[in-house]
GUGUZA-594634 format. One record per residue (C-alpha): residue number from 1; x, y, z; residue in one letter. Coordinates in nm, 4 decimals, padded with zeros to 6 digits. Each point is the difference from the previous one (the first is absolute). Layout:
GUGUZA-594634
+-----+----------+----------+----------+---------+
| num |        u |        v |        w | residuo |
+-----+----------+----------+----------+---------+
| NUM |        X |        Y |        Z |       a |
...
+-----+----------+----------+----------+---------+
This chain:
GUGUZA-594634
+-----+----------+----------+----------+---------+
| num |        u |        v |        w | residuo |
+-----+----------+----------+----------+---------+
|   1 |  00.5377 |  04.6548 |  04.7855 |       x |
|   2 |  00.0978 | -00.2874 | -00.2437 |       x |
|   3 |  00.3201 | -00.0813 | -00.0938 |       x |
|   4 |  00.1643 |  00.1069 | -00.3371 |       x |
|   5 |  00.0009 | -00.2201 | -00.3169 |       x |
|   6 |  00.1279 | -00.2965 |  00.0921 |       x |
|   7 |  00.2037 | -00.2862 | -00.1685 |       x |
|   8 | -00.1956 | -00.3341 |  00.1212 |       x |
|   9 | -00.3280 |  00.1571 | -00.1768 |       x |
|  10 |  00.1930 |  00.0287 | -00.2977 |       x |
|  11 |  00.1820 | -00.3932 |  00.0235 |       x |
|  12 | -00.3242 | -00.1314 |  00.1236 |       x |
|  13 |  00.1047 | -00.1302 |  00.2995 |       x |
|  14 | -00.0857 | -00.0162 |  00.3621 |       x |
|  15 |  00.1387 |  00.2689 |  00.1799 |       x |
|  16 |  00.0563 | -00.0981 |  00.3467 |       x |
|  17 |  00.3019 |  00.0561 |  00.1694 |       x |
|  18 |  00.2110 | -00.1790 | -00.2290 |       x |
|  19 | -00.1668 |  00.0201 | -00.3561 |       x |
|  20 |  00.0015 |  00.3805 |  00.0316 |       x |
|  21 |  00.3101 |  00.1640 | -00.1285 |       x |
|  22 | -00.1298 |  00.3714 |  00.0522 |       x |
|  23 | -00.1117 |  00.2728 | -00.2254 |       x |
|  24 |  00.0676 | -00.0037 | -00.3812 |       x |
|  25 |  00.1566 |  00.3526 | -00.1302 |       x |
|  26 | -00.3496 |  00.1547 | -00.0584 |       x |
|  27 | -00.0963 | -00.1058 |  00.3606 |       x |
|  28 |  00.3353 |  00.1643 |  00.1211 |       x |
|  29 | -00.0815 |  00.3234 | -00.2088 |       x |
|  30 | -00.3360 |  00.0047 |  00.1508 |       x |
|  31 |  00.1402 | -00.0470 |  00.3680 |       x |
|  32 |  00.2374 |  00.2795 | -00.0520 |       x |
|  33 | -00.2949 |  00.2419 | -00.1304 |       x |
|  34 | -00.2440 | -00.1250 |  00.2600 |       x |
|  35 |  00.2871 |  00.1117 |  00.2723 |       x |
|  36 |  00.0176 |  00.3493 | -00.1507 |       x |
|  37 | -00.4086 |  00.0016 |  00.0206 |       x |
|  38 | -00.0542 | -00.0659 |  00.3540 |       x |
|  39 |  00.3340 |  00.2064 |  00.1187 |       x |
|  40 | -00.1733 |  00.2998 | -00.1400 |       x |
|  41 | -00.3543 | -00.0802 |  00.1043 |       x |
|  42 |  00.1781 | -00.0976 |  00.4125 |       x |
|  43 |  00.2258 |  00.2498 |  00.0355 |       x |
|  44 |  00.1183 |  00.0957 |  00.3288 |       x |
|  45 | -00.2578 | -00.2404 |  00.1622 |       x |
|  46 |  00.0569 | -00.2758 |  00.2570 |       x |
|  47 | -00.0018 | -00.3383 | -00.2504 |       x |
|  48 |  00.1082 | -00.3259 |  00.0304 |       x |
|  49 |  00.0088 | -00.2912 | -00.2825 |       x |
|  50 | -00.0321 | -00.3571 |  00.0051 |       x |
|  51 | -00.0428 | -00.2924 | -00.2876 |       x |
|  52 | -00.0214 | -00.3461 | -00.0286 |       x |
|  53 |  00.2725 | -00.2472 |  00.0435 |       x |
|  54 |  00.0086 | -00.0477 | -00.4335 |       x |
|  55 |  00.2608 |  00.1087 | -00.1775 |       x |
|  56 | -00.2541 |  00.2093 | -00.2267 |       x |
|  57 | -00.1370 |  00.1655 |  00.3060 |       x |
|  58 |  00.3338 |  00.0210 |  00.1757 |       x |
|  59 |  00.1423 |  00.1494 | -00.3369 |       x |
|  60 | -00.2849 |  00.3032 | -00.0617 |       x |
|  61 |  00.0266 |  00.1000 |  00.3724 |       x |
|  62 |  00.3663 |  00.0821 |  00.0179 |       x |
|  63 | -00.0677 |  00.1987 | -00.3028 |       x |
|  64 | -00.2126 |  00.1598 |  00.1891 |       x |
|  65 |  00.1822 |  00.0412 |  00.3198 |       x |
|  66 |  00.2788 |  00.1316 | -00.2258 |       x |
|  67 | -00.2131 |  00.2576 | -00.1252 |       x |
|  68 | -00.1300 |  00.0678 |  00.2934 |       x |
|  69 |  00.2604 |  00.0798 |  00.2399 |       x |
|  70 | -00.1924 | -00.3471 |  00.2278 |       x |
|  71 |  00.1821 | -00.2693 |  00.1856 |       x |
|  72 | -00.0725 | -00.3381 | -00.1564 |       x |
|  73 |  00.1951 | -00.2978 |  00.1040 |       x |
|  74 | -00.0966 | -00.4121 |  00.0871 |       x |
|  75 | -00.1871 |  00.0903 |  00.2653 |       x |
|  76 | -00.2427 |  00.2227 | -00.1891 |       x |
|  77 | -00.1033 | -00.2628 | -00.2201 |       x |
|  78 | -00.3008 | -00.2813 |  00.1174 |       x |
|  79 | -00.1348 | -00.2973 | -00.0823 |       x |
|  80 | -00.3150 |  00.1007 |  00.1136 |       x |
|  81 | -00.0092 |  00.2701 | -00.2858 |       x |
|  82 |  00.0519 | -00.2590 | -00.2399 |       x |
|  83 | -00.2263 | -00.1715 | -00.3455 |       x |
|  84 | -00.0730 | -00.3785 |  00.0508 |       x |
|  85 |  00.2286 | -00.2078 |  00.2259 |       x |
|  86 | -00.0084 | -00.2546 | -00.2854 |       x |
|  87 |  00.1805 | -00.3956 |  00.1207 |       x |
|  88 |  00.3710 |  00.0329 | -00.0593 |       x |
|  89 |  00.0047 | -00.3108 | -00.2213 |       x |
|  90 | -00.2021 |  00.2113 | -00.2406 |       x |
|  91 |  00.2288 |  00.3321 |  00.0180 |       x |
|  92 |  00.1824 |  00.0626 | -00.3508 |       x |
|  93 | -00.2539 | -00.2244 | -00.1528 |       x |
|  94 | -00.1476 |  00.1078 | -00.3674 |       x |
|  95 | -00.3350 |  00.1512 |  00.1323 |       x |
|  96 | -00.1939 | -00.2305 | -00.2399 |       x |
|  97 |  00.1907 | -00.3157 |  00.1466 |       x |
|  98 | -00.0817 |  00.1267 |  00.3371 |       x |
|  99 | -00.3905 |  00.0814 | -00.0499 |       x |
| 100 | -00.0281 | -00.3850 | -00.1468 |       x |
| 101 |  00.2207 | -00.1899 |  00.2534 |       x |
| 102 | -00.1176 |  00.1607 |  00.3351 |       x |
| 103 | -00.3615 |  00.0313 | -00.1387 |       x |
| 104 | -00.2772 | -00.0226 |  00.3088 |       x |
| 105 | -00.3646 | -00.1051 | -00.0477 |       x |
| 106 | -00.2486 |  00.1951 |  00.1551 |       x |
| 107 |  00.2487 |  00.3333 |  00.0218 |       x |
| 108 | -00.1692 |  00.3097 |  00.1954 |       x |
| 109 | -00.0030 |  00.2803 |  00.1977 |       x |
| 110 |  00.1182 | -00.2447 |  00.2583 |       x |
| 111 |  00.1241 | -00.3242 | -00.1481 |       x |
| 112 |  00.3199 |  00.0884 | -00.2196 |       x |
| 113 | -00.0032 | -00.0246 | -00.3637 |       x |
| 114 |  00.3288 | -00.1998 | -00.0124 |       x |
| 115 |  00.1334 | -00.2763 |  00.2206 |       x |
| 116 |  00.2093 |  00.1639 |  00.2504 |       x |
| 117 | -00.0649 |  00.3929 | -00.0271 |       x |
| 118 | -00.2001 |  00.1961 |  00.2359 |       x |
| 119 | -00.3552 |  00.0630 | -00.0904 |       x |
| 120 | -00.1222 |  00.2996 | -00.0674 |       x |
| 121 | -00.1742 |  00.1010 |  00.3353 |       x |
| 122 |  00.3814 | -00.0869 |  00.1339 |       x |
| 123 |  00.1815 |  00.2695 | -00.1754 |       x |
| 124 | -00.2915 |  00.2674 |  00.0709 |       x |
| 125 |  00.0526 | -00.1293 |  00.3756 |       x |
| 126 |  00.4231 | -00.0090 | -00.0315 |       x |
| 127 |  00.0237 |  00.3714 | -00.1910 |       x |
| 128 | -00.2841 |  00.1503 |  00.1888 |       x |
| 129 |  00.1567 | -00.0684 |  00.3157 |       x |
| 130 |  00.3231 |  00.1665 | -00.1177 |       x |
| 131 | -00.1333 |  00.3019 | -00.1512 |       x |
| 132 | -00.2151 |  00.0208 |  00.3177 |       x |
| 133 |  00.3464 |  00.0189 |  00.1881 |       x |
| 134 |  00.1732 |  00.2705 | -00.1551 |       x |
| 135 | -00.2980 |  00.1986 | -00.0459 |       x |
| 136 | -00.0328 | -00.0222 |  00.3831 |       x |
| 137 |  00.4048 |  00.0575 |  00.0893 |       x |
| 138 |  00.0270 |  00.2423 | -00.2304 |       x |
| 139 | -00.3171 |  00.2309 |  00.0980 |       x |
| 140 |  00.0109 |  00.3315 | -00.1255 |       x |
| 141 |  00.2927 | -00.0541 | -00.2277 |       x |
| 142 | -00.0309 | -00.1169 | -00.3869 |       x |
| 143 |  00.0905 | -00.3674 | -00.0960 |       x |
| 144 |  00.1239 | -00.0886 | -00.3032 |       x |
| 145 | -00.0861 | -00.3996 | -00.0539 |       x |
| 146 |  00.1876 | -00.1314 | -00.3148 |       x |
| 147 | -00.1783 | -00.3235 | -00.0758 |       x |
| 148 | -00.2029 | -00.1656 | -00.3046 |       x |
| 149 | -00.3242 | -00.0568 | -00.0930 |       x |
| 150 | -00.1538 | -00.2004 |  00.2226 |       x |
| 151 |  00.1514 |  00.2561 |  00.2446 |       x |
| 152 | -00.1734 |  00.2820 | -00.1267 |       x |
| 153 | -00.3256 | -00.1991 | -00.0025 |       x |
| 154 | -00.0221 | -00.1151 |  00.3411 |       x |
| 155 |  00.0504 |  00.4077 |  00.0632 |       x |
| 156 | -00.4144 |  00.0066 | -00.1055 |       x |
| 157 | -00.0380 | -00.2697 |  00.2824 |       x |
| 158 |  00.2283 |  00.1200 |  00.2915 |       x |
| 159 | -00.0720 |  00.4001 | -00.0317 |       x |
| 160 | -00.3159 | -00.0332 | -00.2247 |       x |
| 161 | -00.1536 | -00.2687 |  00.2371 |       x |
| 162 | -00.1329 | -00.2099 | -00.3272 |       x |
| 163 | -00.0582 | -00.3783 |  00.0777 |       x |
| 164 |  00.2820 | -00.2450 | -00.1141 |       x |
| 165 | -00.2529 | -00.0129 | -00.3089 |       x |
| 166 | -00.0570 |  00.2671 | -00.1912 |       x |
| 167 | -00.2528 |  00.0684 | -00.2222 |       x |
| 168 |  00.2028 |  00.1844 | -00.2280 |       x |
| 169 |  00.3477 | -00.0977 | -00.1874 |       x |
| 170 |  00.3303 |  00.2615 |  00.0119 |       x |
| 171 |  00.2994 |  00.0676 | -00.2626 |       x |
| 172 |  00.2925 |  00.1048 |  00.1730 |       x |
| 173 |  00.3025 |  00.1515 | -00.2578 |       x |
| 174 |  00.3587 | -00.0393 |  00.0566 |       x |
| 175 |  00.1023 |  00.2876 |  00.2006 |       x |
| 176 | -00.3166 |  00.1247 |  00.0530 |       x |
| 177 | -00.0963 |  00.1821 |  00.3429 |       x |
| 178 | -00.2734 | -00.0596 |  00.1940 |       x |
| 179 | -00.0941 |  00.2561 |  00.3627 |       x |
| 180 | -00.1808 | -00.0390 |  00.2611 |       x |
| 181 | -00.0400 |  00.3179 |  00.2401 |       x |
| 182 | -00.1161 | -00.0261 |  00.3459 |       x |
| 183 | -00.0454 |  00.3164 |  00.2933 |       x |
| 184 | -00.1169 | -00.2749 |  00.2585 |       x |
| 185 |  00.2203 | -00.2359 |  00.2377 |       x |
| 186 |  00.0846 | -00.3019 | -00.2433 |       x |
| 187 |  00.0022 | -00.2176 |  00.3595 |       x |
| 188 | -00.3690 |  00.1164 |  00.1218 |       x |
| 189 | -00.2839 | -00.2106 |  00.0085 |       x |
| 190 | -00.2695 | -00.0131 | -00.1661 |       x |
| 191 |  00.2639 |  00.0560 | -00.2823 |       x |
| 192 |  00.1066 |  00.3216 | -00.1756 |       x |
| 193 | -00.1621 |  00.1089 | -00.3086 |       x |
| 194 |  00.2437 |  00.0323 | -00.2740 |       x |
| 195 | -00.0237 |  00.2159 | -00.2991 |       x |
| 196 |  00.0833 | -00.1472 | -00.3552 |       x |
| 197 |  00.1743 |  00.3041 | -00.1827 |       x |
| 198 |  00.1439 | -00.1963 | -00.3135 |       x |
| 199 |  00.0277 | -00.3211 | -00.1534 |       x |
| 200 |  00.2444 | -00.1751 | -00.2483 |       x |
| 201 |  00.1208 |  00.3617 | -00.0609 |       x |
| 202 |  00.2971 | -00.0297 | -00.3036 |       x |
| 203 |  00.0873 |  00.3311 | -00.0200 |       x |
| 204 |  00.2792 |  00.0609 | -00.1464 |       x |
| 205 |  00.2258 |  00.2809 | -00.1029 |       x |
| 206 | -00.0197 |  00.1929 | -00.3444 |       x |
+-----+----------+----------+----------+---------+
């Protein structure tokens, strides 16, 4: 799922490690209501959770936790879960200010847009390989990934099998869930097939 409303998007600012400050009040309001969601919908069932190292991923998924009755600490949260590993020098920066100072000719699916960032085949390759990991240590148990965007969209790639390219654009909503449901070994090869129940789901209470 994506994180909650979160500050940078509202300051304009890139929101790496250090230019993200964390939710703003609506993102913490829909953290807390997102928590009471999936603790109804998981009951008594095995889970575990897991974000991104961001603040605004960090933030929703001890919300979660909380709700949830789920350990959460430092060592649930990865990089590899993570939106654009953008160059540190351009961390905090207005967004505009970044987009025209790190600007890349010839940007792709695998030359980055900006000088410095990951292309885009790199972060389907860097979250795809995480998501493949707890899908596979986790078999038979339900995962609750706490990311952004870009997270949910490499989901079509890593469980959907899609090319790095699709032919087809996504909107993912703050606090949104997306699930993907599996019966078959998430290790086997050829690979499992998964099954796409929702997407960008922002259901919230009356």
């Amino acid at each position: 799922m994506r994180h909650g409303d979160s500050l940078h998007k509202h300051e304009r600012v890139t929101g790496g490690p250090k230019g993200c400050r964390g939710l703003t009040e609506t993102g913490r309001k829909q953290a807390e209501r997102l928590g009471r969601r999936l603790a109804t919908e998981i009951g008594e069932a095995r889970a575990s959770i897991y974000s991104s190292v961001l603040p605004r991923a960090v933030e929703t998924a001890t919300a979660i936790s909380a709700a949830c009755g789920l350990p959460f600490s430092r060592d649930s949260q990865d990089c590899g879960l993570c939106t654009w590993h953008v160059p540190r020098e351009a961390d905090g920066l207005p967004s505009e200010e970044f987009l025209r100072r790190f600007h890349a000719e010839g940007g792709g699916v695998h030359r980055p847009f900006q000088v410095g960032n990951e292309s885009w085949a790199e972060l389907v390759t860097r979250v795809s390989r995480t998501v493949a990991d707890l899908a596979y240590r986790h078999r038979g148990e339900t995962v609750i990934v706490v990311g952004h965007a870009e997270t949910v969209e490499v989901s079509f790639n890593v469980l959907g099998l899609l090319p790095a390219y699709r032919p087809f654009d996504l909107e993912v909503s703050p606090a949104s869930v997306t699930e993907w449901v599996t019966d078959e070994d998430p290790g086997r090869w050829p690979p499992p097939r998964w099954t796409l129940t929702r997407f960008n789901d922002t259901w919230s209470e009356a």
